[in-house]
N, C-alpha and C positions, 0 to 999 in steps of 0.2 A: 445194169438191168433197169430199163423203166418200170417206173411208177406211177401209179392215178393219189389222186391227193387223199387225205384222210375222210372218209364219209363219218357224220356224226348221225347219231339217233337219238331216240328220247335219253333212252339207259346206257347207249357205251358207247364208242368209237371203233368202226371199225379201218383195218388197212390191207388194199388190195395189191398183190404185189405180180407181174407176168414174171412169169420163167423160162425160159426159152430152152429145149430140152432136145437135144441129139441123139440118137443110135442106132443101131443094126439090127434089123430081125433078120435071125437066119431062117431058112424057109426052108425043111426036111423034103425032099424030093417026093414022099408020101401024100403032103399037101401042096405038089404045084396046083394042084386044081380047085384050090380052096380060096375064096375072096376075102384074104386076110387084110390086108389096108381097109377094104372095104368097110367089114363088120367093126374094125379097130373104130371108123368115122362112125357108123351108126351107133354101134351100142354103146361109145362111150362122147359123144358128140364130138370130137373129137375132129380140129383139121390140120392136115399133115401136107408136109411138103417129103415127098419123093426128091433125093437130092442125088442117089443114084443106087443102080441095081444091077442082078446079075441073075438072070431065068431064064433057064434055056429049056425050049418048050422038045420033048423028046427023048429025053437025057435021065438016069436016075442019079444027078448027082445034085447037090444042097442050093439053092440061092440063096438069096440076098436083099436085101433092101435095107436104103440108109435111108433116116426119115428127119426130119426136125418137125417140131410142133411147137406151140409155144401154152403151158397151163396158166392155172389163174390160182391165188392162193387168199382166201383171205380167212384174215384173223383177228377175231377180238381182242384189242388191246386191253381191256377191262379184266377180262378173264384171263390174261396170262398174268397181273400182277397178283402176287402174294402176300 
């Protein structure tokens, strides 16, 4: 998993670490019609790779989407020591 190096500040150190994050949303045939990727990128800034899917427009039966994203995690190392 890459890494960016440790940023320091006045009072702690912080460490930023990417996570690279796989899976499937199943998609209820109730909401084909609904811009679920979509609102996933706005309301959570969020960007996603479509890596592969399964919507069949006409149908009441379930899709699919397989997605990878990559988060960001950081963490004061000051405040996790005890």
């Amino acid at each position: 998993m890459p890494t960016l190096p440790l940023l320091s500040t006045v009072s702690s150190w912080w460490f930023i670490m990417e996570a690279p994050i796989q899976t499937q949303i199943i998609l209820p045939a109730k909401y084909h019609k609904q811009h679920v990727i979509s609102r996933l990128t706005s309301r959570y800034g969020l960007t996603v790779n479509i890596t592969a899917a399964s919507l069949r427009s006409g149908t009441y039966s379930d899709g699919w989407f397989n997605i990878g994203m990559n988060i960001y995690i950081i963490v004061n190392l000051l405040n996790q020591q005890k």
